[in-house]
C-alpha positions in Angstrom: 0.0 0.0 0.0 3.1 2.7 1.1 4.6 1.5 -2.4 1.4 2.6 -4.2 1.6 6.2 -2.5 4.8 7.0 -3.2 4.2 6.0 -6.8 0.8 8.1 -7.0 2.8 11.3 -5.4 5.8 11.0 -7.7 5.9 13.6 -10.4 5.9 12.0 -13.9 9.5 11.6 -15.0 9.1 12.5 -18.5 6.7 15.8 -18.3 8.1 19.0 -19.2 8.4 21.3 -16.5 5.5 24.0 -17.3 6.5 27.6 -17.5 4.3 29.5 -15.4 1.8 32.7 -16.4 3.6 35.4 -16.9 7.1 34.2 -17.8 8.0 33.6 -21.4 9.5 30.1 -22.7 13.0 31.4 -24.2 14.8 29.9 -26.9 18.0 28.4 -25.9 21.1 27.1 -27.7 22.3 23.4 -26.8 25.8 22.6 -26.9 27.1 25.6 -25.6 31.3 26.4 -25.0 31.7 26.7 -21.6 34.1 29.5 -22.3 31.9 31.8 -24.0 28.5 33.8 -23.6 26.1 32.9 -25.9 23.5 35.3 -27.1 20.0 34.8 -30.1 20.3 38.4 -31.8 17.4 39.1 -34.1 18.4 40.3 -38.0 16.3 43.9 -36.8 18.4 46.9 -38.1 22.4 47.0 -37.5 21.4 44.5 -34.7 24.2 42.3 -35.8 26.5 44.6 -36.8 26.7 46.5 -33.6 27.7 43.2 -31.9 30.2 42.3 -34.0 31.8 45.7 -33.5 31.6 45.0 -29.9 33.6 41.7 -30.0 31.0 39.5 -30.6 31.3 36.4 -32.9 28.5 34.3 -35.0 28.5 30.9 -33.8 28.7 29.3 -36.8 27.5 25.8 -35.7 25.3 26.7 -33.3 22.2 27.6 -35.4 21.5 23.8 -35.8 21.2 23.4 -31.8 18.4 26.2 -30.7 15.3 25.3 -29.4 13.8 23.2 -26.4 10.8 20.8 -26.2 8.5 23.9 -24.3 9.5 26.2 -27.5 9.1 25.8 -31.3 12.7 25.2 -32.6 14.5 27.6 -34.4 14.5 26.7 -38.0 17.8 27.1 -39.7 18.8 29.1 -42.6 22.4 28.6 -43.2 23.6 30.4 -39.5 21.0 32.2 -39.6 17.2 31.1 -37.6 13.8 31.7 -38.3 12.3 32.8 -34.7 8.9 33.4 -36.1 6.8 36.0 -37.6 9.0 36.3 -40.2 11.9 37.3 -37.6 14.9 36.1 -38.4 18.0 35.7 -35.8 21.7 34.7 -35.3 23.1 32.6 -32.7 26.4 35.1 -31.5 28.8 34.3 -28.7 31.6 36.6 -27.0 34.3 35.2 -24.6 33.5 34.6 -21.1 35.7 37.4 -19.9 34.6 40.4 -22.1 30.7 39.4 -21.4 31.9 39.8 -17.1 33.7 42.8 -18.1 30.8 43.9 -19.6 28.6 43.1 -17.1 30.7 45.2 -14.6 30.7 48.3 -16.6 27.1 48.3 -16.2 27.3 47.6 -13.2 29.5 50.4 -11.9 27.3 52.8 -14.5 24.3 51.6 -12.0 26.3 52.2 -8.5 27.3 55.5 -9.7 23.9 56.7 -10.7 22.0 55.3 -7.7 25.2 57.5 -5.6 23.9 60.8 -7.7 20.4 60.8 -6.8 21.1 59.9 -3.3 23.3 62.5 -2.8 21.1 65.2 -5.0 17.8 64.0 -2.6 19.6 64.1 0.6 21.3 67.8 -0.4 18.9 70.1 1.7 15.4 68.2 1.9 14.2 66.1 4.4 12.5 62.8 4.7 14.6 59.6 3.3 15.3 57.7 0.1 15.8 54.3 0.3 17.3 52.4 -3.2 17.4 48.7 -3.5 18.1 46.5 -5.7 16.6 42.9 -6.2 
């Protein structure tokens, strides 16, 4: 009878975890190289361009490897992928590295902002500003 329960309360091993209300299923690329940051840029404008000026690299292989079980695939077109609507997209990577140093630009750019309106609010008024960050 215990072997039954446990059975019955078991989640099925094969179902896809569901994506909840609210959150958007995301197209990701299998296969990845652990030493570089992988990003789906859509053909939109000088998109593309703009990345590759910025370091960024098409990931030749990797248009063959998008897509999850939750998501339509990708369709490939050469490197690049057909996302829908008539969007089409390019798998791009950078190095590990400049995607951190990146990252901490923005970061700083954040920390520096969030000091400037502190100190502009706190500069002869009263009350209190409190910023936090998630």
């Amino acid at each position: 009878m215990t072997d039954l329960k446990e059975a019955i309360s078991k989640a099925p091993s094969g179902r896809v975890k569901r994506t909840p209300l609210g959150q958007r299923n995301v197209l990701t690329v299998k296969n990845k190289d652990p030493n570089y940051h992988y990003r789906i840029v859509n053909d939109a404008g000088d998109n593309i361009q703009r990345r590759l000026d910025l370091g960024y690299e098409i990931a030749e292989d990797a248009s063959k490897d998008v897509g999850d079980k939750r998501v339509s695939s990708g369709t490939p077109i050469g490197n690049m992928i057909s996302v829908g609507q008539g969007t089409k997209a390019v798998v791009m990577r950078i190095p590990k590295e400049f995607h951190e140093e990146d990252a901490k630009y923005v970061e700083d750019k954040a920390t520096q902002q969030e000091a400037a309106i502190k100190e502009k609010a706190l500069s002869g008024t009263y009350g209190n500003l409190e910023i936090t960050r998630r």
